[in-house]
C-alpha positions as CSV (number, residue, x, y, z in Angstrom):
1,X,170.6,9.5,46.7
2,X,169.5,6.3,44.3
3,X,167.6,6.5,41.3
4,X,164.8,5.6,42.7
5,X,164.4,9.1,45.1
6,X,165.7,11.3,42.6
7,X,162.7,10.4,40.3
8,X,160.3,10.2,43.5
9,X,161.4,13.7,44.2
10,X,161.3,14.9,41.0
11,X,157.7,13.3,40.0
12,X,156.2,14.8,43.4
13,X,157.5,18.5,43.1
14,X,156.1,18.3,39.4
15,X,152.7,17.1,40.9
16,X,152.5,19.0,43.2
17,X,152.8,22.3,40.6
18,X,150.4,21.4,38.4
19,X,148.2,24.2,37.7
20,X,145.1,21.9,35.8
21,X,143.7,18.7,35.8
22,X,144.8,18.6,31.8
23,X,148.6,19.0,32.9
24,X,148.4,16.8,35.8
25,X,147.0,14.3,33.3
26,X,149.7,14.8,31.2
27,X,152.1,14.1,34.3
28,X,149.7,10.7,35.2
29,X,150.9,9.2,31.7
30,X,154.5,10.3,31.9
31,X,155.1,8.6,35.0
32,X,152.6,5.5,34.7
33,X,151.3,5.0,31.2
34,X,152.9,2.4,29.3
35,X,156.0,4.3,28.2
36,X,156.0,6.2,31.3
37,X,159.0,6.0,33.8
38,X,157.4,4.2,36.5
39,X,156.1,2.0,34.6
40,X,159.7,1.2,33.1
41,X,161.2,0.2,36.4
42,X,158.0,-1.8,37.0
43,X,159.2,-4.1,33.8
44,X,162.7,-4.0,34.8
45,X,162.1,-6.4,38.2
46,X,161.0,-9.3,35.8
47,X,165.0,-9.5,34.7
48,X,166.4,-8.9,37.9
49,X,167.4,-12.0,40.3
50,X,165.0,-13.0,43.6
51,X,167.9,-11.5,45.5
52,X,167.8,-8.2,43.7
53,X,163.9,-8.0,42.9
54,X,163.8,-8.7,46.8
55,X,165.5,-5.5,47.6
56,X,164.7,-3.5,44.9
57,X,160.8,-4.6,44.7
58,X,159.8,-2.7,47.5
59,X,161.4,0.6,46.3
60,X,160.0,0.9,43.0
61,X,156.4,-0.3,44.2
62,X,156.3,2.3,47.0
63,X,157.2,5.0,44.3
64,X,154.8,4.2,43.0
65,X,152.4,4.2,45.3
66,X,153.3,7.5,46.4
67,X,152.9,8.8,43.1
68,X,149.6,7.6,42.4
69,X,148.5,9.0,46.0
70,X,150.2,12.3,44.8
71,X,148.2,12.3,42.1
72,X,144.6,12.1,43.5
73,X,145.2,15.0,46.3
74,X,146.6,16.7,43.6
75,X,143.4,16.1,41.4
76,X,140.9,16.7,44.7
77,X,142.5,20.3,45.2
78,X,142.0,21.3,41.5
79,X,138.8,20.2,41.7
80,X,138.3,22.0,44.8
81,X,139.7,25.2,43.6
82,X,137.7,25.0,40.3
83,X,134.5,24.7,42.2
84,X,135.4,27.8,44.6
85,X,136.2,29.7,41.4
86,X,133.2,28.5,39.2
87,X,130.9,29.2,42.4
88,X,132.3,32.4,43.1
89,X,131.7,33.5,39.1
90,X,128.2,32.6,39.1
91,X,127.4,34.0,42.7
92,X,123.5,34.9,42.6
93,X,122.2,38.2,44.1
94,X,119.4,37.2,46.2
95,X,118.7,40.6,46.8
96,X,117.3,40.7,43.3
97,X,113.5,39.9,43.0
98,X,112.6,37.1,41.2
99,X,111.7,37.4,37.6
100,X,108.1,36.2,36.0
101,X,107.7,33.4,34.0
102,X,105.7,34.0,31.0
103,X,102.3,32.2,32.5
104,X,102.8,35.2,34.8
105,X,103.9,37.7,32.5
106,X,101.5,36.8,29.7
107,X,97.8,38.3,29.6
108,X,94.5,37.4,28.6
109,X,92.8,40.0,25.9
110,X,90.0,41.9,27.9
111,X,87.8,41.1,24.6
112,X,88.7,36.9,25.4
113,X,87.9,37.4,29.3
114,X,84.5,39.0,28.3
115,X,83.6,36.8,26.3
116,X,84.5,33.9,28.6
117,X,82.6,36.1,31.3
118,X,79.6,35.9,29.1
119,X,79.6,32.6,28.3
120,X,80.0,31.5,32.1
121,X,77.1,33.7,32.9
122,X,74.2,32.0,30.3
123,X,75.9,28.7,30.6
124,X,74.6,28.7,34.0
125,X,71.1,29.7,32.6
126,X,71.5,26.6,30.5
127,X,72.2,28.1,27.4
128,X,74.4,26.4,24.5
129,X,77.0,28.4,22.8
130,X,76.8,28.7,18.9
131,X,78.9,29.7,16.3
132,X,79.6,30.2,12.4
133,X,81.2,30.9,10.0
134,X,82.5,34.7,9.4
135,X,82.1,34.6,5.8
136,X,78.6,34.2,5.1
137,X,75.4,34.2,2.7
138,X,73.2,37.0,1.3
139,X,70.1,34.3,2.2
140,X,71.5,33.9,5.8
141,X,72.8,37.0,6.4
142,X,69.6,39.1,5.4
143,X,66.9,37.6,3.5
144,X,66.4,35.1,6.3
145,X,66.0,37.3,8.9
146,X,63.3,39.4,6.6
147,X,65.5,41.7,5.0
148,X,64.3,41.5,1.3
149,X,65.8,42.2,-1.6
150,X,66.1,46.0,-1.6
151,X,64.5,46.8,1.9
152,X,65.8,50.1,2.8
153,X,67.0,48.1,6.0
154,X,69.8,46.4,4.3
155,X,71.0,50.3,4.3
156,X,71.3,50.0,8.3
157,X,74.7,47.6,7.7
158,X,77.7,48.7,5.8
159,X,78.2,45.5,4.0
160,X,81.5,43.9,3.0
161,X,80.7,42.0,-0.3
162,X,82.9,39.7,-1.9
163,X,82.9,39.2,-6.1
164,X,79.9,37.4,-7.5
165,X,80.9,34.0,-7.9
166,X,79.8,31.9,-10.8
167,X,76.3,31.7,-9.9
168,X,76.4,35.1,-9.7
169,X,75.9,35.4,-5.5
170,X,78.3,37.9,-3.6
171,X,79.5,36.3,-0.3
172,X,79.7,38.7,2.7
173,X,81.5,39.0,5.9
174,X,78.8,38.8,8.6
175,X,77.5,41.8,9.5
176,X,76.0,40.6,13.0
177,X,76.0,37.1,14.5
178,X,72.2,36.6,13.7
179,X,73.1,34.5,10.9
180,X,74.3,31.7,13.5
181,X,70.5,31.5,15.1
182,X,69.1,31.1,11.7
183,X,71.6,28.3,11.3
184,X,70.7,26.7,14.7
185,X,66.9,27.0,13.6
186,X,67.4,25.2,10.8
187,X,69.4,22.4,11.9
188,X,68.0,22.4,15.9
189,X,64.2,21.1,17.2
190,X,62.9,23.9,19.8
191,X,63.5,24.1,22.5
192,X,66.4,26.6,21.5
193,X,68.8,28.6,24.4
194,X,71.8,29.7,23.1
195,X,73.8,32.8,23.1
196,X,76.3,33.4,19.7
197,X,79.3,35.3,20.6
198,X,81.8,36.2,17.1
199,X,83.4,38.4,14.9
200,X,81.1,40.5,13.1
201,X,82.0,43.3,10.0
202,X,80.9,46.6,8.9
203,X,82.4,49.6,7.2
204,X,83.0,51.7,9.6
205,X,85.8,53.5,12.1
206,X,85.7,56.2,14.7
207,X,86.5,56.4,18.0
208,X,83.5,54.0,19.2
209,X,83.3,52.1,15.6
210,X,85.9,49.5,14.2
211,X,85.3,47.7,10.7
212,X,85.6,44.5,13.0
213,X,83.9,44.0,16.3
214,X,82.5,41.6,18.3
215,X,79.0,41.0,19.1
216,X,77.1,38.1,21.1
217,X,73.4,37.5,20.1
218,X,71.0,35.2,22.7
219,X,68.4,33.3,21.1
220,X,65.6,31.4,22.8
221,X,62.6,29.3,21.0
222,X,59.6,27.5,22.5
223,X,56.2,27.3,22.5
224,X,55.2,29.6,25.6
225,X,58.6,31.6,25.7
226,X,57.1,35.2,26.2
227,X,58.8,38.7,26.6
228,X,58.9,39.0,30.4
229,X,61.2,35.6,30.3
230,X,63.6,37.7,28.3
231,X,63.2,41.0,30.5
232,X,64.5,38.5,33.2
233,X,67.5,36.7,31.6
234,X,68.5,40.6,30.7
235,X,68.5,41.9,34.1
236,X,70.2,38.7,35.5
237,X,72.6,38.8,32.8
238,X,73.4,42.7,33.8
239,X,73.6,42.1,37.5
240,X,76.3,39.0,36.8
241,X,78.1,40.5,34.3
242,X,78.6,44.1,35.9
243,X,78.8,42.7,39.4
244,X,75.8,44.8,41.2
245,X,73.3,43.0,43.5
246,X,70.3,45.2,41.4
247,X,69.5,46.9,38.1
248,X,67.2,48.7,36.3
249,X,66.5,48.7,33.0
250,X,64.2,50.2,30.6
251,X,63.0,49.3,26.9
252,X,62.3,51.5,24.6
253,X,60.2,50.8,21.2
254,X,62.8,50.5,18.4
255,X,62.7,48.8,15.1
256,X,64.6,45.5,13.9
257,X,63.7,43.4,10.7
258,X,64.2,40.0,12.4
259,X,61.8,41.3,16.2
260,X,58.4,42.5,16.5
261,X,57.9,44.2,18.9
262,X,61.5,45.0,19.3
263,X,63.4,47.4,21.7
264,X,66.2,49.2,23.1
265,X,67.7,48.9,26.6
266,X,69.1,51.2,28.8
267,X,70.6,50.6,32.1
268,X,70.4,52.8,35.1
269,X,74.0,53.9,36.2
270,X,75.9,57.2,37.5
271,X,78.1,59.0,35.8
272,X,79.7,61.1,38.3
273,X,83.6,61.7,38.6
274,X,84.1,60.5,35.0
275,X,83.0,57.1,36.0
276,X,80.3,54.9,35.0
277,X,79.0,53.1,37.7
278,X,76.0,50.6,37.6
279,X,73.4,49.6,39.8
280,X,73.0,53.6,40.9
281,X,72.5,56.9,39.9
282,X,70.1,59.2,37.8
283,X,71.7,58.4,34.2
284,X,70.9,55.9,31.4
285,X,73.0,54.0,29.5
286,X,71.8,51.9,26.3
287,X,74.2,48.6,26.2
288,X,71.4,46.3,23.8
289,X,68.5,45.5,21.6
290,X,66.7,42.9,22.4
291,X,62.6,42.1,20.8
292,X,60.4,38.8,20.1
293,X,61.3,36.9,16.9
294,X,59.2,38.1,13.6
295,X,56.9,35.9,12.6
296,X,58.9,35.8,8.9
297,X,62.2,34.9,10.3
298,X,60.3,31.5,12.2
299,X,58.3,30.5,8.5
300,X,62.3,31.2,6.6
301,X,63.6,28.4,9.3
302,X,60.8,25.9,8.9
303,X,58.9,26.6,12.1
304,X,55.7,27.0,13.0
305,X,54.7,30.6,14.1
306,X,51.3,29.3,15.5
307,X,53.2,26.8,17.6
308,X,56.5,28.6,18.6
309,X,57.1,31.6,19.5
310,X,60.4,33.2,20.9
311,X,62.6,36.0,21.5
312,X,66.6,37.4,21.2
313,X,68.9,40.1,21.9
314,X,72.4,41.6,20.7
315,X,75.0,43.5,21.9
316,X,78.3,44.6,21.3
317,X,81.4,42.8,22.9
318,X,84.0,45.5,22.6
319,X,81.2,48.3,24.2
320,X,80.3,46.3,27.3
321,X,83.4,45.4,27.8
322,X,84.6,49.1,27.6
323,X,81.8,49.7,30.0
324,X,82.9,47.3,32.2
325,X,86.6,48.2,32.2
326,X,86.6,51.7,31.9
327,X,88.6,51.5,28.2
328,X,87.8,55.0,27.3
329,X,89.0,54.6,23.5
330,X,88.3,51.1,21.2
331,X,90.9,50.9,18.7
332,X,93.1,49.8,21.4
333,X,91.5,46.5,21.2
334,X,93.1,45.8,17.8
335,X,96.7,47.5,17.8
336,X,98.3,44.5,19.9
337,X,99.8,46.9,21.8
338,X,101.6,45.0,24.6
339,X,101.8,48.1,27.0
340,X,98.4,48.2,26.8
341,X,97.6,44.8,26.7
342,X,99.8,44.6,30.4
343,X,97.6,47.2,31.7
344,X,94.1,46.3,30.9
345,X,95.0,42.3,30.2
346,X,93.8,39.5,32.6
347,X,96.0,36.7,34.3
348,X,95.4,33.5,32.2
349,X,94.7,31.3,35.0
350,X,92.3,33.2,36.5
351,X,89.6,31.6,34.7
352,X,85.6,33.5,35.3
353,X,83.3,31.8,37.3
354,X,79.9,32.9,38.8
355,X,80.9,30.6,41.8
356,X,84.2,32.6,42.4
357,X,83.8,35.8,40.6
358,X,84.1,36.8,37.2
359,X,87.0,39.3,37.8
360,X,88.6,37.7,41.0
């Protein structure tokens, strides 16, 4: 046996044991790199004679050939073999069911669907939402809306008051949203529909009471609006917002500074099993308070009381939506509790409409 088939035999059964692509590389260079042996004879036909590279030519380009060939099926197994072995570490159970994403996962706060529920509902009266600032004025916040200084009414709110400042006026956190119609009737010609859904503030907790709550206040100013056009938006409101093709309702004399005449509302509903139900039954439920604008609050905003005339309502957020939901306790609401928030949360995409359901 020549030189030639000893290292042919030699380079092949080294090929052939390679155990990774890194040590078959390793054996690619030591045989045909520049230094490598291969390559050697390869230089060693440019001294030999026409007779000798004639015979010898032949030889040393088929082992090289060969070796080369060796060397790819060599590398196409490896490769092989790693893909079997990658494939059969990351094998996927199918069995398993597929995990949410977190636009399935995640929910929508049952105050944030309300309110979105809301404001699809007057939007499609033609109402404009309004909003303000949280932080408000003594002027706006009371006097405005004929609460003067020292009327036993202020006593109705728990105020949060801030320090005098250097004028000597106390800022407040908003103690309804009624501050945002005085703002619209100052900067806004009549006609005036909108409805003012926020954050509102008193000092008070129980079981029905949280020092922040949310309330959404309607407001609607012309010169022949009258208080069987708000009896109406009421009951439609009700009948969208809870679902029920009829209500009844009831108002009962009450007493706000910023309404004459002013009342309460009850809704008919049933209470039996433990479950509120609308639309039926023997019971009463008051969810508002609703009354024509006072005279004083339309001369505070520059209008006419001869000319315009209008009316509003109020209720709280968090309590219809309780209602509505059958959340039997409302400091829920603010303990970002995700268990609970997974139970009584909403699906973000599933956006309310009156054309495909508020709760679909």
């Amino acid at each position: 046996m020549n030189e030639i088939d000893t290292l042919s035999d030699t380079l092949l059964s080294e090929i052939a044991a390679a155990q990774d692509e890194a040590a078959l590389e390793q054996l690619r260079i030591a045989a045909l790199g520049k230094a490598g042996s291969v390559s050697a004879l390869l230089k060693t036909l440019g001294a030999m004679t026409p007779d000798e590279r004639k015979e010898k030519g032949p030889l040393i380009n088929g082992l090289r050939d060969r070796v080369q060939t060796a060397l790819g099926e060599r590398k196409d197994a490896l490769g092989e073999a790693a893909l079997d072995a990658r494939l059969a570490s990351e094998r996927i159970d199918i069995s398993l069911p597929v995990r949410e994403g977190p636009e399935a996962r995640g929910r929508i706060h049952p105050i944030s669907q309300v309110i979105d529920e809301i404001t699809a509902i007057f939007g499609d009266m033609g109402f404009a939402i309004a909003e303000g600032p949280d932080v408000e004025t003594d002027d706006l916040n009371f006097t405005k809306l004929n609460f003067p200084v020292g009327h036993p009414a202020r006593e109705m709110h728990d105020t949060f008051f801030f320090a005098p400042d250097a004028n000597g006026e106390r800022k407040l956190l908003r103690t309804h949203t009624s501050p945002v119609q005085i703002r619209t009737m100052i900067a806004q010609e009549p006609p005036i529909r909108v409805v003012c859904p926020g954050r509102t503030y008193r000092m008070d907790s129980d079981q029905t009471h949280t020092p922040m709550f949310h309330q959404v206040e309607g407001l609607v100013i012309e010169k022949k609006a009258h208080f069987g056009h708000m009896k109406w938006v009421l009951e439609e409101f009700c009948k969208a917002f809870f679902e029920v093709e009829g209500v009844k309702m009831r108002f009962r004399p009450s007493f706000f500074p910023f309404t004459e005449p002013s009342a309460e509302v009850d809704i008919q509903c049933s209470r039996k099993g433990g479950e509120i139900r609308f639309g039926e039954g023997e019971d009463w439920l008051e969810i508002l308070g609703c009354g024509m604008v006072h005279p004083n609050v339309l001369r505070n905003c520059g209008l006419d009381p001869d000319v315009y005339q209008g009316f509003a309502w109020g209720m709280g957020i968090d309590r219809i939506a309780m209602l509505k939901y059958g959340v039997p306790d409302l400091r829920p609401f603010f303990e970002a509790d995700v268990r609970w928030l997974s139970h009584y949360g909403f699906r973000p995409l599933d956006l309310p409409t009156l054309a495909g359901g508020l709760t679909s």
